[in-house]
N, C-alpha and C positions, 0 to 999 in steps of 0.2 A: 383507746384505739391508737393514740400516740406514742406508746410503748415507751410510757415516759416513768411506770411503777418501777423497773430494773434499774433506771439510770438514776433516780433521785429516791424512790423511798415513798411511802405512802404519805410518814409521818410531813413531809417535805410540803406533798402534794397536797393535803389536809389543811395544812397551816398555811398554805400562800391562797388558799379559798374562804377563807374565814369573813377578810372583809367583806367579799364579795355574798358571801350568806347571810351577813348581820344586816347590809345594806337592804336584801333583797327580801329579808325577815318584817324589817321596819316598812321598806315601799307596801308591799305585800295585805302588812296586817291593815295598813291606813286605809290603801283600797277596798279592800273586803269588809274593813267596819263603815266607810263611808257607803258601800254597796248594797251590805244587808240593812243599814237603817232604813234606805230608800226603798230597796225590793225586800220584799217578806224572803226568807229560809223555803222551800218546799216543803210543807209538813210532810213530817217521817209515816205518820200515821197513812198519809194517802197512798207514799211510795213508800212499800218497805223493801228490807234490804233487796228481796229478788230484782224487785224494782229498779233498784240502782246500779245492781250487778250488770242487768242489761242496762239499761242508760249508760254507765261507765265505759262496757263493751261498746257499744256501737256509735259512744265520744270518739273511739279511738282509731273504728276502721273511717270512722265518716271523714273526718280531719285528713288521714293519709289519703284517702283514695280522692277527696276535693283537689288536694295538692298533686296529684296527678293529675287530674280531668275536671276543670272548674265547671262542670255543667250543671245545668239546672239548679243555679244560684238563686237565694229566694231573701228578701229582709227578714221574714221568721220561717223558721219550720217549727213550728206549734206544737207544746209539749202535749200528748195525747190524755184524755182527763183521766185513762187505768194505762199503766203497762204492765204490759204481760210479756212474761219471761221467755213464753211459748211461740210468741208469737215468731213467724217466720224470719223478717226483720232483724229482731234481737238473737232468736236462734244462731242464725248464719253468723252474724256478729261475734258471740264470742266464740264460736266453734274458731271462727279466723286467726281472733285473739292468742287464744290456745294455739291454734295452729304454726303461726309465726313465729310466737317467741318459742316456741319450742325446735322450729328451725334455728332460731337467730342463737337461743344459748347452744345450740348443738356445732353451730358454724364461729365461735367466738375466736376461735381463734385463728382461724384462718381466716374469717373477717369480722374482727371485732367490730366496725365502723360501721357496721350494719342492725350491732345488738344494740351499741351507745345513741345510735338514731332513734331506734326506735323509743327505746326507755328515756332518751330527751323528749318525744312529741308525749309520751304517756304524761312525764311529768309538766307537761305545758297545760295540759289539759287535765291532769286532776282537779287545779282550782275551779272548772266550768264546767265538770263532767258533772256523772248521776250522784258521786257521793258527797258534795256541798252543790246545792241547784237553789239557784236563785230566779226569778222571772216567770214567762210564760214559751219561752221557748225549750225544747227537746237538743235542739246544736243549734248553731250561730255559724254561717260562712266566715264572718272573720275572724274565728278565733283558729282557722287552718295556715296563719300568716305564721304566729310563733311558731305552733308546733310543727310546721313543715321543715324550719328552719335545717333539722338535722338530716332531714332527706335532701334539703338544697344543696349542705355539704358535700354528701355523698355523690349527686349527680357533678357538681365543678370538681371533685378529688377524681373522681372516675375519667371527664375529659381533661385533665390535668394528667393523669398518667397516660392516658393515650397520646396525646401531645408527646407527652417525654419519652417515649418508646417509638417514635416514629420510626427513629433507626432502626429497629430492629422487627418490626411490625410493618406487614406489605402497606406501601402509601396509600391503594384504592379503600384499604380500611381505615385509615387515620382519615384521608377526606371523607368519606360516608359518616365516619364518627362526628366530625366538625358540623360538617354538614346537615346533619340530621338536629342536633342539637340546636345550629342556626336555627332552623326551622319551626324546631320546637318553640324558641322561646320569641321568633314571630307570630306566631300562630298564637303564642298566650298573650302577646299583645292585640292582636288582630281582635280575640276572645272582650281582651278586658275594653278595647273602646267599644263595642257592639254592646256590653252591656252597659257602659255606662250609660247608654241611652235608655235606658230605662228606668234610672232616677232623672228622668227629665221634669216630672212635677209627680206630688202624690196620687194621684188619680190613674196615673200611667205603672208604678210601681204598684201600688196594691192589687191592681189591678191583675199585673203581670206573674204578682204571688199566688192571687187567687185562682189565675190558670193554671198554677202551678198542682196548685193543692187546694183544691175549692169545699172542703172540709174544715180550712182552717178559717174556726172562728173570728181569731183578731181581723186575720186580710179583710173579712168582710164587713165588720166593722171600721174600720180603718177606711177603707175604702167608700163604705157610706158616707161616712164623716166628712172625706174630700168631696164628696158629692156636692153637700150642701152647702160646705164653706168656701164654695165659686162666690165674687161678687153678686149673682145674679142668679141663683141658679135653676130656677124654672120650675115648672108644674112637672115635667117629664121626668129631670134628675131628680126631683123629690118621690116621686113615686118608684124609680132606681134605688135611690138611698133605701127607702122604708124596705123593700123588697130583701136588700144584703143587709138590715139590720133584722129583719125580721128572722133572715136564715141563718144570723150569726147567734140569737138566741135561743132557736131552735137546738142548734149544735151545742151552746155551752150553757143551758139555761142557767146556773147559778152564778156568770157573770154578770157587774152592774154594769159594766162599760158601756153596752149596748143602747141602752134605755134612754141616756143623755141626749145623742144628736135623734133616736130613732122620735123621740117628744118633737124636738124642733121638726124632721119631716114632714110629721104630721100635721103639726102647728105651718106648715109653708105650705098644703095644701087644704089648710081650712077645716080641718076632720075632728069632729069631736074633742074640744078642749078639755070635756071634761074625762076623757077616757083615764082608765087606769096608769095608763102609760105615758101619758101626758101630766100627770099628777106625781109621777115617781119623778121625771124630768126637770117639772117647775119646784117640785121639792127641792131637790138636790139644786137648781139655780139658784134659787130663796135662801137657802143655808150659805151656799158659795158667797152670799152678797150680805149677808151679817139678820137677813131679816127671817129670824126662829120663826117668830109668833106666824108667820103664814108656813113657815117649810113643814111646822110641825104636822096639822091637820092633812096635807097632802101626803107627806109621808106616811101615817097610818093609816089612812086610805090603801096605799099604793102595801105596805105590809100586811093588809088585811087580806088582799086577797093571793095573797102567798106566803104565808107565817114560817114557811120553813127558810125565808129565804135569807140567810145570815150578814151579805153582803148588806140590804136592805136593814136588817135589826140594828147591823151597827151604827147605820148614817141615819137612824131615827132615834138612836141612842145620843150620839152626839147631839142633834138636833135640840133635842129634851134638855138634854147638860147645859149646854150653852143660854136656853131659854130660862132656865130655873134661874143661871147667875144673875141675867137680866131682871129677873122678879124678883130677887135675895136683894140686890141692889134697890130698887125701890120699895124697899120695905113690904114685903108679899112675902113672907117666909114660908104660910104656909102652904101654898101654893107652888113656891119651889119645892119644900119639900116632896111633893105630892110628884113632882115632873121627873124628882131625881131620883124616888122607888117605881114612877112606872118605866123606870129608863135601864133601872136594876133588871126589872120583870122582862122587859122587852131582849136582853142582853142573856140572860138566862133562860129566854124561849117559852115563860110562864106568862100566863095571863098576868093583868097589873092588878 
């Protein structure tokens, strides 16, 4: 867009970018291997390509059109557990897609500044779009910071030539130009401290995402979870918490996230310790704290009365492994043995 291929040459232009790709090669790969070790890849299997087609699509309106109109900012917009390509949502998405670049390479030359904007937020947003997805979230508000970057350009080069053409452009439109823009980027400050108040503690933020979008799982876990880890938090907010973890299981049953604090809830208002659920809970505590020999019998409890549940096979899997080394170590071989094929069976989804 700087119409700098006539004056220097590609070859020119190529070669004084190198470092700047080798550098951004190397940041690039570190973060993404330090990324995916912590967060699982999205299996391909769940999303396939249509899947990501849309996802990828509506990475790319959602980012530009947040960087217009920060509204209805959220800490997750929660990846939905199917996407569907059909759906209305994604439809409209890439129809847009389509539709844009197919304006912008049609206008490239008369405003090339406008095709290099776009294909910079696309490429800001490949790493976090539908086709490498890592996490639980669908898009993320702050990843509209980079890729807006090239539409910021656009909007300062725009009142940048109205500025310089003042001479020759009626004044009431060069102040209306200024002035609006004033305005503009009062009003997105105006924007960003109102929201900040709403990271004012977690209870007030989850809270504020679940109004958002009260379908999404995490918020309402999340927001259980703040419930009960008040210093104090009462008979009332335990039955609050239990209420958004209950509805957060409901919505994602084959998440374990839930099951953790929704145990302590229950356990803060007295109710059946020995429940199913309260045994998944004190499992997974018992395991966290080095002590097998009890996480174990809780945990098969707590997978017995739902075998298909994989997230539960594996942390009864570990559980077993861990327990057997302990018994290998004090001379119990066979007994380990015995913990480390039913940990085989249980991981394989077969009876042991």
């Amino acid at each position: 867009p700087l119409r700098r291929v006539g004056a220097m040459g590609w070859r020119r232009l190529v070669i004084e970018k190198l470092p700047y790709l080798a550098l951004g090669a190397l940041g690039a790969g570190v973060a993404l291997l330090t990324l995916y070790r912590a967060i699982p890849v999205t299996a391909y299997g769940a999303y396939g390509p249509a899947a990501r087609v849309a996802m990828s699509a509506y990475s790319l309106v959602f980012y530009a059109w947040k960087f217009l109109w920060a509204g209805g900012l959220s800490p997750m917009h929660e990846l939905p557990e199917r996407v569907d390509a059909l759906e209305p949502r994604f439809l409209l998405a890439m129809a847009l897609v389509v539709a844009v670049t197919a304006i912008l390479i049609a206008l490239r030359r008369r405003w090339p500044g406008g095709l290099a904007a776009w294909v910079y937020s696309a490429l800001m947003i490949l790493p976090v779009g539908g086709g490498v997805h890592a996490g639980l979230h669908l898009v993320a508000d702050r990843y509209s910071y980079l890729s807006g970057l090239g539409f910021a350009v656009l909007a300062g080069g725009g009142l940048a030539w109205l500025v310089r053409e003042r001479t020759r452009l009626r004044s009431p439109v060069v102040t209306l130009g200024v002035a609006a823009a004033a305005l503009i980027v009062i009003g997105w400050g105006a924007g960003a401290w109102r929201q900040s108040k709403v990271w004012h503690d977690s209870e007030r933020l989850w809270g504020w995402a679940l109004d958002l979008d009260p379908q999404c799982a995490m918020c309402a876990t999340n927001l259980g979870a703040a419930l009960i880890m008040a210093p104090e938090p009462g008979l009332a907010r335990a039955r609050q918490a239990e209420a958004l973890l209950r509805h957060a299981i409901r919505v994602r049953p084959e998440r374990a996230f839930p099951y953790h604090p929704l145990g302590v809830a229950l356990a803060l208002q007295g109710r059946d310790p020995g429940s199913v659920l309260v045994s998944a809970d004190l499992g997974l505590v018992r395991l966290q704290q080095g002590r097998h020999a009890e996480a174990v019998p809780l945990l098969r409890r707590a997978l017995a009365t739902n075998p298909a549940h994989a997230p539960m096979r594996s942390v009864l899997a570990r559980a077993l492994g861990a327990q057997s080394e302990v018994l290998r170590r004090e001379g119990r071989a066979g007994e380990a043995d015995a913990l480390v094929n039913e940990a085989q069976a249980v991981l394989a989804g077969t009876p042991a």
